[in-house]
N, C-alpha and C positions, 0 to 999 in steps of 0.2 A: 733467562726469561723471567721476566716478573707476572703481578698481574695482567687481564685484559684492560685495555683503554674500554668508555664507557661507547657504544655504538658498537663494537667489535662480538667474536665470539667470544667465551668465557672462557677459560684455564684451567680445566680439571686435573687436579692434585691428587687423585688416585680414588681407591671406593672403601668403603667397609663390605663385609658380606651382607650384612641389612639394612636398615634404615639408620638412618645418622638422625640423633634426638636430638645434639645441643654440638654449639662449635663456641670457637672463644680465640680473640685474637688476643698473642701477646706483646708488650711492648715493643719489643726486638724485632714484629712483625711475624713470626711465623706464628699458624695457621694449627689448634686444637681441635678435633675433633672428636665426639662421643655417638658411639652405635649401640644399635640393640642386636651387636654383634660380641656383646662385654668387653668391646677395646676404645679404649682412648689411645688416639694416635699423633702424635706431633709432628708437623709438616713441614722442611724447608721449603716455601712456596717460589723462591729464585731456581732451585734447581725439582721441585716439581715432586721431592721426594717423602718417604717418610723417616724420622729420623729417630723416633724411640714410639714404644708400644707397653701402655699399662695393661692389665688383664683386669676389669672389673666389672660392675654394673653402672650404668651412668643416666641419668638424668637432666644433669644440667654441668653448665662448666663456667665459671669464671677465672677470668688471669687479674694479679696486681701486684705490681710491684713493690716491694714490703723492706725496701732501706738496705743499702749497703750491696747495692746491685742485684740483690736477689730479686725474681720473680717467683712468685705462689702459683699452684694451682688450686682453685680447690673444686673436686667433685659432691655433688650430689650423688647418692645413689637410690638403687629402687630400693622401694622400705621406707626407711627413713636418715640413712647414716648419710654423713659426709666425711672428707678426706682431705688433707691439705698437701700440696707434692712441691716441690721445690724443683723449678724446672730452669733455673739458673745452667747448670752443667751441662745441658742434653744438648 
C-alpha cells in the first residue's frame, strides 16, 4: 500500500507517544519523522512500518542526498546542536 490518492482518506504510518515537531521526506521516498517523544523514526511508507529509531531531541529535519548514493540526515536539536546521520543503509 502506498500513499493516499488526493480525495481519499489519508494513510497513517504509525504515532510518536507525543507531538511530532518536524518530518522530512527522503529521496528513496520513505518518510522521517521527529517527536517531542526524543525519537526520530524512519518509515517504510509502502508497507506502513517503522524501520529504524534514533533516541535524541529533535527540532527540525532535513534529508539530502550527498553523492555516491548516500543520503544525510541531519537533525536540529533543542538547545542549539545539530547532527548529521547517514541514512543510506537503514
Amino acid at each position: 500500500m502506498g500513499p493516499a490518492t488526493p480525495g481519499t482518506d489519508p494513510v497513517e504510518l504509525g504515532r510518536h507517544d507525543k507531538w511530532v515537531v518536524a518530518v522530512a521526506v527522503l529521496p528513496d521516498g520513505r518518510v522521517v519523522s521527529g517527536g517531542e517523544d526524543r525519537r526520530v523514526l524512519v518509515w517504510d511508507v509502502m508497507t506502513q512500518t517503522t524501520i529504524a529509531q534514533l533516541d535524541c531531541s529533535v527540532t527540525a529535519l532535513a534529508a539530502e542526498p550527498i553523492g555516491g548514493g548516500e543520503t544525510a540526515l541531519v537533525i536540529g536539536h533543542a538547545g542549539a546542536g545539530l547532527s548529521l546521520w547517514s541514512v543510506t543503509n537503514i
